[in-house]
N, C-alpha and C positions, 0 to 999 in steps of 0.2 A: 422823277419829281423835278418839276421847275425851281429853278435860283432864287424866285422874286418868293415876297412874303406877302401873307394875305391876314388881312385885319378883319375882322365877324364879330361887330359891334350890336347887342341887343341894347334897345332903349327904354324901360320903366315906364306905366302907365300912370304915375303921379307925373313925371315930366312932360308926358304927351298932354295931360287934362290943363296943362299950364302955358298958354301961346307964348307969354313970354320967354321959360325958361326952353321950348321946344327952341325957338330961333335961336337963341343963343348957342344952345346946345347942336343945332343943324349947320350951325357957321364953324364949330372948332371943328366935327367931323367931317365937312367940307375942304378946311385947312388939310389934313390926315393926306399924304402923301402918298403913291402910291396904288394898287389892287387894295376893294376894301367890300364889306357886305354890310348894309341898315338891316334887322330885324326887329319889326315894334308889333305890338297887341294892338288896342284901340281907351285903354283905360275906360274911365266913366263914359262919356262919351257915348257908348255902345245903352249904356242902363237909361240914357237921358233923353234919347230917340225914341227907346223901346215907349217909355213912360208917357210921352207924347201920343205914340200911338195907343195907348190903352195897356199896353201888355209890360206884365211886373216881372223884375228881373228874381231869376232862383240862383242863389249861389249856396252850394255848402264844401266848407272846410275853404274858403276862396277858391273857389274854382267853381265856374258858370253852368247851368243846366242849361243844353242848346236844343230848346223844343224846335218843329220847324218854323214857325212865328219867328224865333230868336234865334235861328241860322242864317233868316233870312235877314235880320236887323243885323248882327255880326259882319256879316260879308258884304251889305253897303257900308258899314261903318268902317269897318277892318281895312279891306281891299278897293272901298272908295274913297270915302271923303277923306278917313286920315292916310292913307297911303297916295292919295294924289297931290292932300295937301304939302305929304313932304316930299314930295319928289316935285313939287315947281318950288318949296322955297330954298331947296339944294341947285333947282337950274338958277336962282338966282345967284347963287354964289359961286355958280360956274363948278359945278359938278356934275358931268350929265347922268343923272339917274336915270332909273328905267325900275317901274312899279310892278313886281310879281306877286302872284299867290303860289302856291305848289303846284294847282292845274294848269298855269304858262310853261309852255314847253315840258309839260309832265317832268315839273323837276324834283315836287316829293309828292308821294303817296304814302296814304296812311290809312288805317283800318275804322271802321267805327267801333267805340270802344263797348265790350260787352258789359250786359249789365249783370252788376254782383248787387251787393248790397244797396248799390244808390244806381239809376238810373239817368247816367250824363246827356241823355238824346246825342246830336249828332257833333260828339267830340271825337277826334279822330288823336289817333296813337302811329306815331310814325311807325310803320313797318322797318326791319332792320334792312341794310343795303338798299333803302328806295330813293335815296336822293340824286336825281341824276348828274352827278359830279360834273360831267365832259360839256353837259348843255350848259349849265353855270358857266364854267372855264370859258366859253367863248363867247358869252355877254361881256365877263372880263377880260377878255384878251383885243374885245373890238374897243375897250375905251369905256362900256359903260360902268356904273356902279349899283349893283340890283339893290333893290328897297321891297324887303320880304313880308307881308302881313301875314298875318296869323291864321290865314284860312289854308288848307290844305285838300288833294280831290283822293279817293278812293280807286280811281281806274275806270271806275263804270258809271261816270257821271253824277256822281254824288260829292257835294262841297261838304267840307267839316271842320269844325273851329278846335285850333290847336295850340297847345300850351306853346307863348312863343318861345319864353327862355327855350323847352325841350327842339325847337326847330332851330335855335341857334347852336345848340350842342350838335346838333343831329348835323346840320350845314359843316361845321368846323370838325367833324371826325372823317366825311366823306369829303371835304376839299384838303383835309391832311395827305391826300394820296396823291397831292398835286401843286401843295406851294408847303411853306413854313407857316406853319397855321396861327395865329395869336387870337386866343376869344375875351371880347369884355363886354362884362356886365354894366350897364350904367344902371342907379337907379336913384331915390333921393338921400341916400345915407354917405358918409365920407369912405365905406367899408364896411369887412366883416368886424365887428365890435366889440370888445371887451364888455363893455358897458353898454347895454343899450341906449341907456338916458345920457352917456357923453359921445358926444361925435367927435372929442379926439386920442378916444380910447381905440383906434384902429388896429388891427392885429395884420400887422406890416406879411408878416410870411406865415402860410398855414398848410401843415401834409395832411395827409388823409389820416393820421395815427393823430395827427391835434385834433382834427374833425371829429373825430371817434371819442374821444377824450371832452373835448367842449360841449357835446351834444350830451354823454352820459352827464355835466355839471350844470347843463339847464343854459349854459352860458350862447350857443347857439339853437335857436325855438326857433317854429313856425315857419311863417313863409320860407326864412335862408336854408332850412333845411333841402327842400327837394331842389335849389336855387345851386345850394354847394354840391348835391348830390350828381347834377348834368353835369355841375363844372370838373369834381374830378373822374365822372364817367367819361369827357371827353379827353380828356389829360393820358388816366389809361390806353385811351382807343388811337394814341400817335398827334393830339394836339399838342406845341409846343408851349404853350403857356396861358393859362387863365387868370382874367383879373377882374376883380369886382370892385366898383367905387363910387363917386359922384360925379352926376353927368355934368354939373359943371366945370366939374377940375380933367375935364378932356384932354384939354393942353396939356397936361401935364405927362400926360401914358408915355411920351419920346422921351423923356427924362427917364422914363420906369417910376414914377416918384406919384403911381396912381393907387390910390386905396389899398386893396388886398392883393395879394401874389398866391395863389396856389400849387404847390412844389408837389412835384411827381418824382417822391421817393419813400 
């Protein structure tokens, strides 16, 4: 394993649907010293094109129906406009980015996901060990900093839209074989939450035994659920540390003095 650490930052699609809060937020992670990794979705964005062209977005339980109409709107959105956009306004700030999907340099493949009770069309489920660690490592090792969207390929030429949180986990257990891995969640809350209605009810350090605990008392619902569920999947799988918080309090993650801490014990 290499000495040097590696940061595998996912960004929230309330912050992406907000140009101002994105720049802000693309200038602290710019700041971020260092080997480091973007992974972003495309937020609304993706529903607002769709609508343009005629075609209505399906979502159930949040999480998107990707007919091929809407794989096709995904992956201009996803791996064009909002992944180009941030990767020229990180070259502004002198970070040289480099925009991937998982079909660049076959660095994740992933399955289409079968259908049970709900039929997701062309969503794709990271396959385990499919992320090619070693071709990552030397985009990082030449200087750049890869900026991941949320589209992923199959192997036989098929693209598929993927949960990004689950690609930033999946990224941060297969680059653990290779630096000191740190994964954070940005999204628009200060953390994981005591309270949902105070933002500074923050629950500073959380195990998986609080997790189990918090979720049986209703205290963690909904979205944070499958959000906490990658983050201590990847903590088990040899990530050193996961943090969840507010993409504006970025600055703050070098202090450690950022939102949520998830401890692997």
């Amino acid at each position: 394993m290499s000495n040097s650490t590696l940061n595998i930052i996912k960004i929230g699609g309330n912050v992406i649907d907000d140009d101002i809060q994105l720049e802000a937020f693309l200038e602290k992670f710019a700041a971020i010293p260092g080997k480091k990794i973007l992974v972003h979705g495309g937020g609304k964005i993706a529903t607002r094109i769709a609508s343009k062209l005629g075609l209505e977005a399906k979502m159930v339980e949040g999480r998107r129906i990707t007919d091929k109409e809407m794989l096709d709107v995904v992956t201009m959105v996803y791996a064009g406009l909002t992944n180009k956009n941030i990767v020229a306004t990180l070259q502004k700030y002198k970070c040289d980015a480099i925009g991937l999907s998982g079909a660049d340099g076959n660095v994740i493949k992933a399955v289409k996901r079968p259908v049970k009770e709900i039929d997701y069309g062309f969503a794709g489920d990271i396959l385990a060990d499919s992320v090619n660690s070693l071709a990552i490592k030397k985009f990082l090792d030449a200087g750049f900093t890869p900026i991941f969207s949320a589209i992923t390929h199959n192997g036989s030429g098929q693209l598929l839209n993927t949960n990004a949180d689950t690609i930033a986990s999946a990224l941060s257990t297969a680059m653990a074989d290779h630096y000191e891995t740190c994964l954070i969640y940005c999204f628009e809350k200060n953390g994981v939450l005591m309270d949902v209605n105070d933002e500074n009810s923050v629950i500073e350090n959380i195990t998986a035994k609080d997790f189990s605990k918090y979720k049986e008392r209703g205290i963690i619902s909904d979205g944070m659920i499958p959000k906490l569920q990658n983050a201590f999947d990847a903590i088990n799988k040899g990530v050193k540390s996961v943090y969840i918080g507010n993409a504006s309090n970025l600055h703050l993650f070098q202090q450690q003095k950022f939102g949520t801490c998830l401890i692997n014990k």
